[in-house]
N, C-alpha and C positions, 0 to 999 in steps of 0.2 A: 475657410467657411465651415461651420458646423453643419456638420450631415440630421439631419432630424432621422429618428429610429420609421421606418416603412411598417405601418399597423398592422398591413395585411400580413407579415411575417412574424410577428408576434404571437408567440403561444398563449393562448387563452387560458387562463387558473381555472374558471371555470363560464362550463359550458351554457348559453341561451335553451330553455326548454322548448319545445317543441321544435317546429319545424325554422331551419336557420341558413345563410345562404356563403358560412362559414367553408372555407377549405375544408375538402374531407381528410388532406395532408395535417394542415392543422388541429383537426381534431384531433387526430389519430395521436399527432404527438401529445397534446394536453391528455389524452387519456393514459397514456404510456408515463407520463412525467408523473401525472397523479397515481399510479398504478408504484412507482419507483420509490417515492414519498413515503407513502403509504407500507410498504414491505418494510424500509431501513424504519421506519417509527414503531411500529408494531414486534419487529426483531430485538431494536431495544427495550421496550417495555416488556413482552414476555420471555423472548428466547425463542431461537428461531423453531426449536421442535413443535414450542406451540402454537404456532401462526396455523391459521389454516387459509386456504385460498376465501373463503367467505368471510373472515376477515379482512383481507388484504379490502375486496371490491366493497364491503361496506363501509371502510374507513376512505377508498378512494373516490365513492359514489360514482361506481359504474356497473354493468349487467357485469354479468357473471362468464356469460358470453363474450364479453368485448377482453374478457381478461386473456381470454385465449385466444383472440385474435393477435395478440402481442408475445403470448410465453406459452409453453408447453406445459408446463407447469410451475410448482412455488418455487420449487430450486431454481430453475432460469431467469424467475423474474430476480430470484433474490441475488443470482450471481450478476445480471445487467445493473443493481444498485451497488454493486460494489466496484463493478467497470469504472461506473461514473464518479463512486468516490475516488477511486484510486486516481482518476484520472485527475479528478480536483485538486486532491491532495499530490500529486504529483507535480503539477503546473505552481498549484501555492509555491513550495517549498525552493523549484527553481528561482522562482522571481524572489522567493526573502533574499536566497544567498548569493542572489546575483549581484550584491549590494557592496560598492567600493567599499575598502576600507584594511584592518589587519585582520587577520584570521579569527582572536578572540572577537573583535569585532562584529565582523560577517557572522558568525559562527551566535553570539547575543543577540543579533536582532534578529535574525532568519530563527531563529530556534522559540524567542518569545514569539514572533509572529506565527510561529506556528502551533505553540501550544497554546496561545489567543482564539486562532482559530476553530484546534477542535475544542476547545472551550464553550463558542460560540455554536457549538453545535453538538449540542450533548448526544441526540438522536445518533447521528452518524461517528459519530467516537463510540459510543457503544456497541454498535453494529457492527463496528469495522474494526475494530480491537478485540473485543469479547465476542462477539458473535460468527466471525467469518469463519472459524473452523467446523463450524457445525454444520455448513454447508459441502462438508468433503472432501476428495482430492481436486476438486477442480477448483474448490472455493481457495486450497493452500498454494495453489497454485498461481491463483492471483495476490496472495499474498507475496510470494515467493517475487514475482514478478515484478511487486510497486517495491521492495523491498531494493531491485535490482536495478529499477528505473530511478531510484532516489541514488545508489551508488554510480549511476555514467553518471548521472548529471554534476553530482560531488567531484568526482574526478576530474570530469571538461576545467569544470570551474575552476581545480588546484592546479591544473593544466595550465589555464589562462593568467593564474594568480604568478606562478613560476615564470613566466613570460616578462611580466609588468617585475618582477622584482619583489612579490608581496605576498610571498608563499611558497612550497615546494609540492611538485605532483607528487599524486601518489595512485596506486596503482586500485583497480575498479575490486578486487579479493580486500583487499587496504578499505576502502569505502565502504562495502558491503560489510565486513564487520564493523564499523563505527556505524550502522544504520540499524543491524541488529542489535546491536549494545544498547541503542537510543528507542528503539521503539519497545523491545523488553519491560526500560525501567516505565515507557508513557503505558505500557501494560496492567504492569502494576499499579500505576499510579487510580487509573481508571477504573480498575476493577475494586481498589480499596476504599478510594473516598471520592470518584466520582470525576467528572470531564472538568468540573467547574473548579475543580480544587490542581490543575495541570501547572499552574502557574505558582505552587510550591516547591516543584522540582526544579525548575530554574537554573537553583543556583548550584545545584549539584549534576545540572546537564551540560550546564555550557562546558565548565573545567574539564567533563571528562571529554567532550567533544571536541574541545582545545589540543588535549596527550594525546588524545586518536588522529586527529589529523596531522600532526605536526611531530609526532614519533616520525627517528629514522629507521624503519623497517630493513632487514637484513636481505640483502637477495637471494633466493632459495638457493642453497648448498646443490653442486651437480650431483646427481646418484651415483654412488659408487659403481666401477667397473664391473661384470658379473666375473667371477672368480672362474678361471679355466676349470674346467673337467680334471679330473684327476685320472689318470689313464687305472683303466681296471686291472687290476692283481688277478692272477692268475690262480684260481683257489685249487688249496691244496688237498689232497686226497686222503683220508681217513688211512691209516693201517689196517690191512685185513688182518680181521681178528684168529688167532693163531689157535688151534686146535689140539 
């Protein structure tokens, strides 16, 4: 039996004027969502330097007041849009590659699906590519982090693929550099001709996404033993100089 979606839980796009008998929960969230919207649009089209918070609440249509019942300021609100993207983009990316099949396979349609996606979202491809480092160490830091959330999840996967017979694990340092490789070239991709044009790289993602995963990596060489001390020489004593 189909569940019908419950209204009252539904966030509101936008809000009834005057006086209204809505969730103050609900509101709170529609203003927060439009608040969120509004920051990754404006980041892309100027640059985050340029944003200013009277931007943000004029493109979101809300007081100015209500922006700070949510964030401390532009940097919080701008790093809680990038939670949310990451977050997105993280859950996408599992589900392409969670897709039966061989390696180049999985590896083709999880990778169009996802450069489909940030396709379909130019706003947040440029925010989240080009612009999240202007937000700092904390902004690199959630880079750092979807970066690492995209390598467990790669790993489980080649984990599970090892298991069925239809791949080899590899280890999460193994993953994280094939994520770093992959989102470098959708870097450049984005910043030279655009979110809409992702779907040129393709064919030179998949293949290299194919070597990186399916490379047999070497297992690190033990460190060498530290070499004994050499017992100390007894230093020897000048000639006294003779008169």
């Amino acid at each position: 039996m189909k569940k019908t979606p419950n209204k009252a839980n539904v966030i509101p796009r936008i809000l009834p004027r005057g006086r209204h008998k809505l969730d103050p929960q609900l509101v709170a969230a529609s203003q927060r969502q439009r608040l969120l919207e509004a920051v990754t649009e404006l980041v892309a089209e100027k640059g985050y330097p340029d944003v200013t918070i009277g931007d943000i609440v004029a493109r979101a249509g809300t007081a100015k007041r209500t922006f700070y019942d949510h964030f401390a300021d532009k940097l919080q609100c701008f790093l809680a849009a990038l939670d949310v993207i990451t977050d997105s983009l993280v859950a996408s990316s599992a589900r392409l590659f969670a897709v039966s099949g061989t390696v180049r396979e999985r590896c083709e349609y999880s990778l169009r699906g996802y450069l489909e996606l940030l396709g379909s979202m130019p706003s947040t491809s440029k925010s989240f590519y080009l612009e999240a480092m202007a937000g700092g160490p904390e902004a690199v830091d959630r880079r750092m982090d979807m970066h690492q959330k995209f390598a467990r999840n790669i790993a489980a996967l080649s984990r599970d693929a090892e298991r069925q017979g239809g791949g080899r694990e590899i280890s999460e340092q193994h993953a994280l550099a094939v994520v770093g490789a992959l989102h470098t070239l959708i870097f450049q991709q984005v910043y030279r001709h655009g979110p809409d044009r992702l779907l040129d790289i393709i064919g030179e993602v998949v293949p290299l996404a194919v070597a990186f995963l399916t490379v047999r990596v070497p297992p690190a060489a033990a460190a060498p033993a530290a070499a004994e001390p050499r017992a100390a020489r007894p230093q020897r004593r000048a000639p006294a100089s003779r008169r």
